[in-house]
Phi, psi and omega in degrees: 000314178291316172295351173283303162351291209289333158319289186275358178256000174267321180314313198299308202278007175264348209263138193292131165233170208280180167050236165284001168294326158265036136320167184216154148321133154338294181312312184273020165251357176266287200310124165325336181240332170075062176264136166270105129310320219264326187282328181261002177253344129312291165276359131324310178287333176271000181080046165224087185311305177271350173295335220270323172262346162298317198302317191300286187305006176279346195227343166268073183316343196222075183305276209299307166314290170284351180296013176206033169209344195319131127300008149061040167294323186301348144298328146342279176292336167325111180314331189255017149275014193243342188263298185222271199216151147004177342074140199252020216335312188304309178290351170308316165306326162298305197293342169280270207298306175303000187258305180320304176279341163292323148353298204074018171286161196255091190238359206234309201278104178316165189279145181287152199227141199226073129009030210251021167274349186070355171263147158231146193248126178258128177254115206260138219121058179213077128337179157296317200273318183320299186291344193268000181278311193294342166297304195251008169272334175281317150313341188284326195110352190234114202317114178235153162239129159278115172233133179248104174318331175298169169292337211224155193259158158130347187077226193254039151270322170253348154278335215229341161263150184269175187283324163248081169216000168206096168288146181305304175338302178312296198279346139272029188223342163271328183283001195267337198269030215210258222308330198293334181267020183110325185309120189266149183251077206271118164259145212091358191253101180265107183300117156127003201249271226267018182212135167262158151309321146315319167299325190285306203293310187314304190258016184235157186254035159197155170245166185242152172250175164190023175312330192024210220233089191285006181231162182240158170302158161228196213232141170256094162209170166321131179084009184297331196261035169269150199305318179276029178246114191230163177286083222319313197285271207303351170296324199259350157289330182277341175275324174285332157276357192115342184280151152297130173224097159293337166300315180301104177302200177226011158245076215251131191262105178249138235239104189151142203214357196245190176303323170294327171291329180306310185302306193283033182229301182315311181280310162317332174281330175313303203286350183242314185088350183271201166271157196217110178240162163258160164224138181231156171294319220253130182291179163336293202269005175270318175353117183276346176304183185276152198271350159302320184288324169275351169267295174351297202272341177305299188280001126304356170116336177324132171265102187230128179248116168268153157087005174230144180264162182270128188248293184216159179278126181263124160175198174222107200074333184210160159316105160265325137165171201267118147318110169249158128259179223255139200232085173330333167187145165261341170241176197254199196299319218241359177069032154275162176308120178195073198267177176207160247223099128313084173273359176291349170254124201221149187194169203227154161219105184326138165191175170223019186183129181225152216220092189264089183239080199234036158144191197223166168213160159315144091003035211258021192297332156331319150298152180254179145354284192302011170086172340334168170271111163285158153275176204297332182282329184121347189289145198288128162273138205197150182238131186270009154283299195274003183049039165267115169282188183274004166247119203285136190073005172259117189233174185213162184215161147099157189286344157337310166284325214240007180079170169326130154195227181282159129315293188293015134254015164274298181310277235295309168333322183289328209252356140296284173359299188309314206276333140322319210265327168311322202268296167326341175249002169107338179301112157340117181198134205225146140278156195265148169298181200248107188313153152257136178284135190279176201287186160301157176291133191302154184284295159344340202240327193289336164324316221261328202235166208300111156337122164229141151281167185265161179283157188255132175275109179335163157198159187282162178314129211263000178282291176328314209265349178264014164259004181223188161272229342279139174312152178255297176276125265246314197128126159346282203057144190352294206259352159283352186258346144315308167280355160269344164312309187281020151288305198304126193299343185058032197328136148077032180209026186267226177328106176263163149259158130236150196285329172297329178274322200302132217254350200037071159289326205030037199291315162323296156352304194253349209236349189262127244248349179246014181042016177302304164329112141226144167274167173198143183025311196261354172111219173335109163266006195147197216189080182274128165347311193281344213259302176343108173266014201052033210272357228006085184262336202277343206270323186266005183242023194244112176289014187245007185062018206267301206262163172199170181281118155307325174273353169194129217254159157317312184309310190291329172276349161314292186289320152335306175315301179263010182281333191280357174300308209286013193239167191309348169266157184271344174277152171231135171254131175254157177209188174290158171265332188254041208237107172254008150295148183227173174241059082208073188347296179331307201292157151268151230243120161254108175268157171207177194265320154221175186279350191308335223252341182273139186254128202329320191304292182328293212292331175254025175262314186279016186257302197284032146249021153081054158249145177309298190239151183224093181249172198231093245235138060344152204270139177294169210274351189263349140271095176331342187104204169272322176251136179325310187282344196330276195320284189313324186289330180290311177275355184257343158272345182263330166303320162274344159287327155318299190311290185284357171280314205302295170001279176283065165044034171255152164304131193255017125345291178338316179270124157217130158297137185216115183303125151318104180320125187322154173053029172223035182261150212273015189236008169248165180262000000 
């Protein structure tokens, strides 16, 4: 029964309104995919774990993989960094797929997918962009083969990131639910090896390049070519297989400043057990990795020298350590890539293995004659609306085009890609619009509303965790992650007005505790958006019915009402949604965002659509709840709906209010 609810308040808050209702939260218009974040980091909070990954999985083919590696602009952007701190968004995402499955809930079984354009598509590749085009070609209907040169599927999420940050497991369990709908995944097929490329465009009726970008950069400087000298891609495949690197000392200096560097220090200090330093171009605070990735390898033990270049590797026969200068600025005037040299200042730093990760390149050896066309650098020419090479039915995605960057923009590419090749074979395919973000939280509004921290995500012990691969980070679990859910402003999804029912009463006006109503000459002018918290006070106190919730609509708590009707008790309890306690275990369970929302009407609407009983379940008097106004709005409707039962001769028993029990609201720590 609660899931049917819940169900249907996820159909509900998906359904399109007019006007200034379609702004989105900040978060979905910084994701690259555009994921509703804010919906499904809703039904994190209500426990309901696969709706919650469904929500994920309407724009995301790889839920688990990035919920633990994302680079996370949608936290960036988070409205509730303008209040304490950010929405944990990313770990949230984990916390939706590890909750589902712990469940045993069936959240894992792809959708049956019906093959009905008869066209196919070849995807060279599969990476994130590959699998996320062969993913939305497959809603589509339309049949993709993916050939992966590797043993194994995923690209460089299974060559080139380590487990611990991505266990492989994880990452075969998104790719089996991508295989579960039909995609075939051929591994071992190396287009030009064990396949031409002529073959593919001859017998498929489009082709994908998803190639990303498998090779590493070296350096034209002295000593590259000494034995202890390795390549980033092939260090981290062979560390992601499994392999002996026999080359590795236990004083290892790596060339590099970005994530790929990180991943590579890291994983040489599991494996050396040594010292391990980086030396980079980029001063300190320039660093292009991500500064979460750069506090990691500092507390593992990572060793970082800035501000210096490589000038040359030293020893005689084998590695001694690398000659750096001192490197004065890295970009020019104009903010391109450029650097410039003190070369008179030079310094050596003892080492016995250097490990050079100072960028990636394609593969294209596999093209023929016949096009696509490369530029003079070897790089795909390519357009970058229709996602079209120079060769017609050849289309490209994935950092092979768009350079180095996250995963999840390797998905949004992928998943343009689909949507070119769809239309190019005749197949319907619509892009979603480009979300507009509703504003900052007004300063004024940011006073009002309830301090929460954010939970900090476990990670094992930093003594433990650099002798093995084992995942670093442990997982959020049930109650912090309910409860950093239950942070969330739920941006953009509070007050509709309608102008037709609306009486210009200004009743909103005077009753709303964020001034989000305002008026002007003419009576009601609007419902601003940036102030609005959803708390509904304003929903239930407007005597025209004019107004209602995006996130729960009167309609949505109706149905709530009977859904909790249908089950063998005749009571109903309304409550917090982010509440894992009940004040009458018996009743059937109505969730809400707050009790504020409830209104004389509801409370005697559910005793005449036949609960016995009503009871209206509250935040203990020393937690307010999620709004400030929260209580007083709660207790003043259940007083008047007693009052008027009393009126008509009814027991105004029937109706009670009830304190949750301490410490068991998902909103305490």
């Amino acid at each position: 029964m609660e899931r049917e609810l819940a169900d249907s308040i996820t159909r509900s808050s998906a359904r399109p309104v007019p006007g200034d209702a379609r702004l989105s939260p900040p978060c979905e218009v910084a994701c690259p995919i555009h994921t509703d974040a804010r919906r499904y980091v809703q039904k994190v909070a209500e426990g309901y774990y696969d709706l919650a990954l469904s929500i994920i999985r309407e724009t995301n083919p790889l839920p688990q993989s990035i919920g633990r590696i994302c680079a996370h602009p949608c936290e960036e952007a988070c409205r509730r960094g303008g209040v304490d701190e950010p929405i944990a968004i990313c770990n949230l995402k984990r916390v939706a797929s590890d909750g589902a499955k712990a469940a045993g809930i069936v959240g894992f079984e792809p959708p049956a997918v019906e093959y009905s354009t008869g066209k196919k598509v070849a995807i060279i590749g599969s990476g994130p962009s590959g699998l996320a085009a062969a993913y939305d070609l497959a809603l589509l209907g339309v049949k993709s083969v993916i050939f992966e040169k590797q043993p194994e599927a995923g690209g460089f999420l299974r060559t080139g990131i380590l487990s611990y940050r991505l266990p492989k497991n994880i990452l075969d369990e998104d790719i089996d639910y991508i295989r579960g709908m039909g995609v075939e995944i051929r591994t071992g097929a190396g287009v030009g090896e064990d396949i031409k490329f002529e073959e593919l465009v001859s017998e498929y009726d489009a082709v994908l390049i998803a190639v990303g970008l498998s090779e590493s950069r070296s350096l034209p400087i002295p000593g590259v070519d000494l034995p202890e000298v390795l390549l980033a891609v092939p260090f981290l495949e062979d560390v992601n297989a499994g392999r002996d690197v026999p080359q590795l000392g236990k004083d290892i200096i790596v060339i590099g400043g970005g994530n790929v560097a990180i991943d590579v220090a890291r994983s040489a200090k599991r494996l050396s057990g040594g010292r391990v330093t980086m030396v980079c171009l980029e001063a300190d605070h320039e660093m292009p990795a991500h500064d979460w990735e750069i506090a990691d390898a500092r507390e593992e033990g990572i060793a970082m020298v800035c501000s210096q270049g490589p000038n040359a590797i030293v020893g005689d026969g084998r590695v001694e350590g690398l000659e750096v200068k001192k490197c004065e600025s890295v970009f020019d005037e104009h903010g391109r890539f450029a650097p410039s040299f003190c070369e008179t200042e030079l310094s050596i730093i003892p080492g016995d293995t250097v490990i050079i990760t100072i960028g990636q390149m394609s593969n294209l050896s596999f093209l023929t004659e016949a096009g696509p066309e490369v530029n003079e650098r070897g790089i795909l020419i390519f357009d970058r609306e229709l996602c079209t090479t120079s060769r017609r039915g050849v289309f490209a995605s994935g950092e092979v085009v768009t350079g180095p960057g996250a995963a999840v923009n390797a998905l949004a590419s992928g998943k343009k890609a689909a949507i070119a090749v769809a239309r190019y074979l005749g197949v319907e395919a619509h892009s979603s619009h480009e979300p507009v973000a509703i504003g900052e939280v007004p300063e004024d509004v940011r006073a009002q509303i309830k301090q929460a921290p954010r939970r900090i995500m476990p990670v094992r012990d930093t003594g433990q965790r650099i002798t093995d691969f084992g995942e670093v980070e442990t997982g959020l679990g049930e109650i912090d992650g309910r409860c950093e859910a239950s942070r969330c402003l739920l941006c953009g999804s509070g007050a509709r007005y309608s102008q037709l029912k609306c009486i210009s009463c200004l009743t909103c006006v005077r009753v709303c505790p964020y001034g989000a109503p305002w008026a002007d000459g003419d009576g009601l002018g609007g419902i601003d958006q940036d102030k609005c918290q959803a708390c509904g006070i304003c929903f239930t106190q407007c005597p025209a019915k004019a107004i209602d919730l995006a996130v729960l609509s009167e309609a949505d708590i109706i149905s709530g009402i009977r859904a909790a009707l249908a089950v063998d008790s005749r009571d109903v309890e309304f409550g917090c949604w982010y509440s894992q306690s009940r004040v009458a275990p018996g009743a059937g369970f109505v969730a809400l965002p707050c009790t504020s929302r409830i209104s004389v009407g509801l409370l005697v609407g559910a005793l005449d659509a036949g609960a016995e009983k009503v009871y209206v379940a509250v935040c203990s008097e020393d937690d307010d709840g999620r709004f400030i106004h929260g209580h007083r709005q709660t207790r003043a409707a259940v007083a008047e709906a007693r009052a008027a039962l009393e009126e008509a001769g009814i027991d105004p028993e029937r109706i009670e209010l009830s304190l949750v029990p301490e410490k068991k609201c998902m909103k305490e720590a």
